[in-house]
C-alpha positions as CSV (number, residue, x, y, z in Angstrom):
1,X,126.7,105.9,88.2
2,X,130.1,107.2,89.3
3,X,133.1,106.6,87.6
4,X,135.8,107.0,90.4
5,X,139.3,107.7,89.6
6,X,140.5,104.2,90.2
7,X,137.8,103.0,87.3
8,X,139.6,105.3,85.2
9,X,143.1,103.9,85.9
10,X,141.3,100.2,85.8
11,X,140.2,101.2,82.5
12,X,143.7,102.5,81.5
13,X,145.5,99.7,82.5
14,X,143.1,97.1,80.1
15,X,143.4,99.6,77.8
16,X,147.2,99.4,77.8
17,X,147.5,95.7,78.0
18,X,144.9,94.9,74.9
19,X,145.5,97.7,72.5
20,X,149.0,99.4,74.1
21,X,150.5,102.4,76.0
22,X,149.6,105.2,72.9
23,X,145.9,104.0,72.1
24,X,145.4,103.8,75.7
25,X,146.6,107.3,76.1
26,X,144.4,108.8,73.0
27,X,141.6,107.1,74.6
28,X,141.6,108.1,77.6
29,X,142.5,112.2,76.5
30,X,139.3,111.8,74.2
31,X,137.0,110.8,77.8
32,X,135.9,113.3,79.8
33,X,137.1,113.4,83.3
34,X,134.4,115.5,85.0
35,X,132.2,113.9,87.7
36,X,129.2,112.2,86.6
37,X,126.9,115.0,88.1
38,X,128.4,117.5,86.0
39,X,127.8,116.0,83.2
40,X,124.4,117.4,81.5
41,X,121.7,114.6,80.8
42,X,118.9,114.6,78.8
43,X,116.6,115.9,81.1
44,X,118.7,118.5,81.3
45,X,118.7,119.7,77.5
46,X,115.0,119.3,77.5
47,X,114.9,121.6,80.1
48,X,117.1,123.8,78.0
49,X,115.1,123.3,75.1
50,X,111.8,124.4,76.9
51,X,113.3,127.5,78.3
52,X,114.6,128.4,75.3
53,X,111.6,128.3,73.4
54,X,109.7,130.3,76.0
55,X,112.1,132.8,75.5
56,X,111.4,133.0,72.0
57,X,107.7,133.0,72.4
58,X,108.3,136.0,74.0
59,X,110.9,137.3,71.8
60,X,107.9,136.8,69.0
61,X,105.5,139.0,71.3
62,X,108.0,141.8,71.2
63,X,108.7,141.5,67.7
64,X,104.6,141.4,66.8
65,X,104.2,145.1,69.5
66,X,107.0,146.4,67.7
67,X,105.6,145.8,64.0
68,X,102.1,147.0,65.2
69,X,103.6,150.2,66.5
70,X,105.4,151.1,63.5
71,X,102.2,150.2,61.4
72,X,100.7,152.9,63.0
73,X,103.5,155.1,63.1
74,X,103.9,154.7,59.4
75,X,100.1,155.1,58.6
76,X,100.1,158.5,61.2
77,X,102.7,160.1,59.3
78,X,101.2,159.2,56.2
79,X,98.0,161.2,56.9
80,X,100.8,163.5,58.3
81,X,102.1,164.2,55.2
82,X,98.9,164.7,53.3
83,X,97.6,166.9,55.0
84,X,100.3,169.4,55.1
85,X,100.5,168.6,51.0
86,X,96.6,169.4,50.8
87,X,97.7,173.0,53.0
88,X,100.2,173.7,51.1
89,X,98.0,173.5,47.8
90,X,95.5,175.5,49.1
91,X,97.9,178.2,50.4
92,X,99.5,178.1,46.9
93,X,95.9,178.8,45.2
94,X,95.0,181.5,47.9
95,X,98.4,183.2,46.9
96,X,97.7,182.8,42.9
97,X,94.1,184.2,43.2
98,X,95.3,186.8,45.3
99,X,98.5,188.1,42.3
100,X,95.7,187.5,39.7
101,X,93.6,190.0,41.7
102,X,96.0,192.3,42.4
C-alpha cells in the first residue's frame, strides 16, 4: 500500500481537528515519510538474518583453521625446543668429560 502525500496531509488535517495543531505536528514528525518500497519488511530482515548467519558460519570456519594451525604451531615448537634442550645437555656433558679428561 502507498501512502501518497495527500494521505499524509488527509491524515494531518483529522489529526488537527480531533487532537489540535501541536499533537498533530508531533505526530506526524514521529512517521516516517519515506515511500512504502523503501521501507524494509519482514522478508527483508529474514533475508538479513540468513545472510548474516552464513557469514558467521564461515567466520566460525576461519576461526576453527586458525586454532588448528596454531595447535600445531604450538606443539612443533614445543618439540623445537626440546630438542635443542636435549643438545644442549649433551654438548654440556661432552664438554665436562672432556675438562675431567684433560
Amino acid at each position: 500500500m502507498s501512502i501518497s502525500e495527500r494521505d499524509r496531509r488527509d491524515a494531518y488535517t483529522g489529526l488537527e481537528q480531533a487532537l489540535g495543531e501541536n499533537v498533530a505536528n508531533t505526530i506526524m514528525q514521529l512517521l516516517p515519510n519515506q515511500p512504502a518500497d523503501q521501507l524494509v519488511t519482514r522478508a527483508d530482515m529474514h533475508a538479513f538474518g540468513a545472510e548474516l548467519r552464513g557469514e558467521m558460519a564461515g567466520v566460525r570456519g576461519e576461526m576453527a583453521e586458525l586454532r588448528a594451525d596454531m595447535v600445531d604451531r604450538f606443539a612443533t615448537a614445543k618439540f623445537e625446543t626440546q630438542r635443542l634442550i636435549v643438545a644442549s645437555m649433551a654438548g654440556n656433558a661432552i664438554a665436562v668429560i672432556t675438562a675431567i679428561a684433560v
